[in-house]
N, C-alpha and C positions, 0 to 999 in steps of 0.2 A: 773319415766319418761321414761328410757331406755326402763324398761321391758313393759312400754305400747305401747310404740314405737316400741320396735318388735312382741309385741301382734298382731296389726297393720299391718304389714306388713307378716306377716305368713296370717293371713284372706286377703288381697288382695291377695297374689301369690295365695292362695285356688280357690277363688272365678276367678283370671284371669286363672287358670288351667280347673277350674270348665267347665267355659265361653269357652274356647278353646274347650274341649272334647266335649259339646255337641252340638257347631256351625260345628267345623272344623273335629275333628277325626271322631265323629260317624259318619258324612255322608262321609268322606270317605271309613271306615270301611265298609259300607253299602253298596257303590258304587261296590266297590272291590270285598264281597262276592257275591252278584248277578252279578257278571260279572262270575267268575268261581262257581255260581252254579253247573252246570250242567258238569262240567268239563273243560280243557284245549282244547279241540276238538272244543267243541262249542264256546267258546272262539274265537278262531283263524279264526273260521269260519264265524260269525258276523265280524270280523273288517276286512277281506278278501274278500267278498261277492260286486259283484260289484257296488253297492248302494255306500256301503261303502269305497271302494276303492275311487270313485270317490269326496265321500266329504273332505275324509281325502286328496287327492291328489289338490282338491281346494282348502279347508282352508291353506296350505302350499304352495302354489299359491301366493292367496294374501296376506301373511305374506311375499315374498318373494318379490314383486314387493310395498308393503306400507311399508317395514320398513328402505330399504335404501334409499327410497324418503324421508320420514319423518329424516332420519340420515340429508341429505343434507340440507331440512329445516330446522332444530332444530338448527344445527351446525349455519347459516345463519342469521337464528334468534338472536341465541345469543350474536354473534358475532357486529349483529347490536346494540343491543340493549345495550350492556354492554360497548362497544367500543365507543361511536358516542350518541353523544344528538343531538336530532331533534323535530320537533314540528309532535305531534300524535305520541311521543314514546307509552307513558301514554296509547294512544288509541291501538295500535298496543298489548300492552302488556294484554291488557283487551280482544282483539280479539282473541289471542292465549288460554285465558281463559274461552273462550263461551263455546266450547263442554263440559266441566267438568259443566256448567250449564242446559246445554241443554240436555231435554231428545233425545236418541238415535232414540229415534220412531219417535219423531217430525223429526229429520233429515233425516230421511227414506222417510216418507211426503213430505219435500221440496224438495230432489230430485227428485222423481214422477212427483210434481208439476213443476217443470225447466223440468224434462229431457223424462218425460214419453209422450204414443204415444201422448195426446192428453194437451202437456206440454205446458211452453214456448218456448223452442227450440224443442219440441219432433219430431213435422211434418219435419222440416226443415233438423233434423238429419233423419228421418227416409227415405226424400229424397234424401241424401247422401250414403245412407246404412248404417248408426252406427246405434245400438242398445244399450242403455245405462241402460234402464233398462230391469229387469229379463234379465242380461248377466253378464258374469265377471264384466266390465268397472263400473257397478254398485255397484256388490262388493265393488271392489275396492275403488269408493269414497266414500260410508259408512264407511269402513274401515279407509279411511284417515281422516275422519270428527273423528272419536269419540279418533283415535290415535294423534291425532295432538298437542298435547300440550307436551305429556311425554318426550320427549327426549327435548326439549325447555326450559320448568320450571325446569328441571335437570339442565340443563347447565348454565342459567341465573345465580342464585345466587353464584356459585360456580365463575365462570369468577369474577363476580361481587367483591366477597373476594378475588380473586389475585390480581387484578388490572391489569394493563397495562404497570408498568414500566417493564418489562422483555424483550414486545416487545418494547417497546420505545427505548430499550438501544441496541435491536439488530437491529435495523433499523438504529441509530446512527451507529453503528459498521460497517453500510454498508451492512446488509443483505438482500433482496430483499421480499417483502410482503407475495409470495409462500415459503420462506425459515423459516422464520419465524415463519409462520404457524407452519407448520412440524417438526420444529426444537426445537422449544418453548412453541406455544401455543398447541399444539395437547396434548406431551406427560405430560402436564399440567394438563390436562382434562380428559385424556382416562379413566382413570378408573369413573368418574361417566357421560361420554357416555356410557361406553361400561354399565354402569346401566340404563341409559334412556333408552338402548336398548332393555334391557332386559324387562325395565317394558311395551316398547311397544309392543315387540313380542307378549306377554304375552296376552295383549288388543286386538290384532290383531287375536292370536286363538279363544279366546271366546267369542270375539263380537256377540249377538245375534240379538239387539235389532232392529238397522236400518238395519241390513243386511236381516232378516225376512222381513220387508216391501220392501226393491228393488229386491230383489232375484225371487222372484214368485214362489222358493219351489221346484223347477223342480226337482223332483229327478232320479238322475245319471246325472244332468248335472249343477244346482245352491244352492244345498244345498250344506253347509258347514258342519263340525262338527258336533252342536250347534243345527241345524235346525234338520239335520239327526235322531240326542239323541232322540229330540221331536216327531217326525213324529213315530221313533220306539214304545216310548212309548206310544202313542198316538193309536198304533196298536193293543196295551196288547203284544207287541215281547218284555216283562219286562228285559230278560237276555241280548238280542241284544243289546236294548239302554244301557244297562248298562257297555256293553262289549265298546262299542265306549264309552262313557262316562268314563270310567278309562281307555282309552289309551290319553283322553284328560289329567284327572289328574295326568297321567303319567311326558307328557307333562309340566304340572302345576309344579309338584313337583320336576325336571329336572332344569324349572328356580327359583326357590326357592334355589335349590342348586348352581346354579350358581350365584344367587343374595346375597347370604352368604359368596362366595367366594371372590365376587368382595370387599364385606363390609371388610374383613378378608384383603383383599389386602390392601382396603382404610387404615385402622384401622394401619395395620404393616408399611406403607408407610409414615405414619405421627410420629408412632414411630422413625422409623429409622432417619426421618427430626430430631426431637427433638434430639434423640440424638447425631447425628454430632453439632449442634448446641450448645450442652452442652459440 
């Protein structure tokens, strides 16, 4: 029974090894060598080029401006939702869940349809002066639509297993609501915020989907990353797309490392609990 049992389990780790290398490494493998095909020069030169300059400096834009909104949300949210019963929690908490349902391109679409010239508010903005689509601001709320949930569904369950008597007994003790916070509930949670954060960054660089439909593509002024990869390859510039396309998974594999670190934290931080506890 034992030795079938690690029979067993030798063929899964094979087959999830297997499954890894040829989803995950070879196409980074692949990405990487055609990026310095031709050398380090041209390398440097595709991702410095001001096409390029200009989407890498947007995608870091709107990671820049969606992830500490979404910090404040998420925090907000959970805070609600975990703290406080109300009628249409249930509902609120299914609302937080729509984009992980909804494809990204549909939400590309309903923006257009609200916000574009010829939208529901499109006219009425466009007599205002805003421009919401094919501009940043559009960006932007693609970007918030498809990040909207990560940092939220992080914090829920996690508040949910502390409970509440921590802050209950410092509010008894006479501490004031903002103290508390910061005192108690923050450093309670930081480490799997500072992971929702990470996994929204993350969503936030290679968002493709809705940000392609409100963008208009503009290139040097509303391509992102993402769009840029495309448009190169789309050109036969094989090396170029592939030169931005592994400074994205640069990028990528940067929050991977960080996302190991944070686990590595969790993980030591629970030990350490147990053992004063022991």
């Amino acid at each position: 029974m034992n030795s079938r049992k690690t029979w067993s389990q030798h063929i899964l780790i094979i087959v999830a090894f297997l499954f890894l290398g040829a989803f995950l490494l070879l196409p980074l493998i692949v990405i990487f060598a055609g990026a310095f095909s031709q050398g380090l020069t041209v390398f440097l030169a595709a991702i410095t080029e001001p096409a390029a300059r200009s989407a890498i400096q947007l995608t870091l834009l709107v990671t820049v401006i969606t992830v500490p909104l979404q910090l404040l949300f998420g925090l907000s949210a959970a805070w609600l939702l975990t703290k406080f019963r109300f009628r249409g929690r249930q509902l609120l908490i299914t609302l937080i869940e729509v984009p992980f349902a909804v494809s990204p391109v549909i939400a590309g679409l309903v923006f257009i349809l609200l916000y574009g010239v010829h939208g529901f508010f499109g006219e009425w903005l466009q007599a205002q002066g805003f421009q919401i689509i094919f501009a940043v601001p559009g960006i932007v709320l693609a970007t918030m639509f498809v990040t909207l949930p990560f940092i939220a569904r992080e914090l829920i369950p996690l508040m949910e297993a502390q409970g509440s008597e921590a802050e209950e007994a410092s509010l008894t003790l006479g501490a004031g609501g903002w103290r508390t916070f910061w005192h108690v509930t923050l450093p309670a949670i930081k480490w799997g915020l500072l992971y929702g954060v990470i996994l929204c960054s993350a969503r936030a660089i290679g968002e493709f989907g809705a940000v392609s439909v409100v963008s208009g593509r503009i290139r040097g002024q509303t391509n992102t990353m993402p769009l840029h990869i495309e448009i190169l390859y789309n050109e036969y510039q094989f090396t170029a797309s592939f030169a931005v396309a592994a400074l994205m998974s640069l990028f990528a594999l940067v929050t991977i490392g960080v996302k190991q670190w944070v686990e590595w934290r969790q993980k030591r931080r629970s030990y350490d609990d147990l053992t004063e506890q022991n």
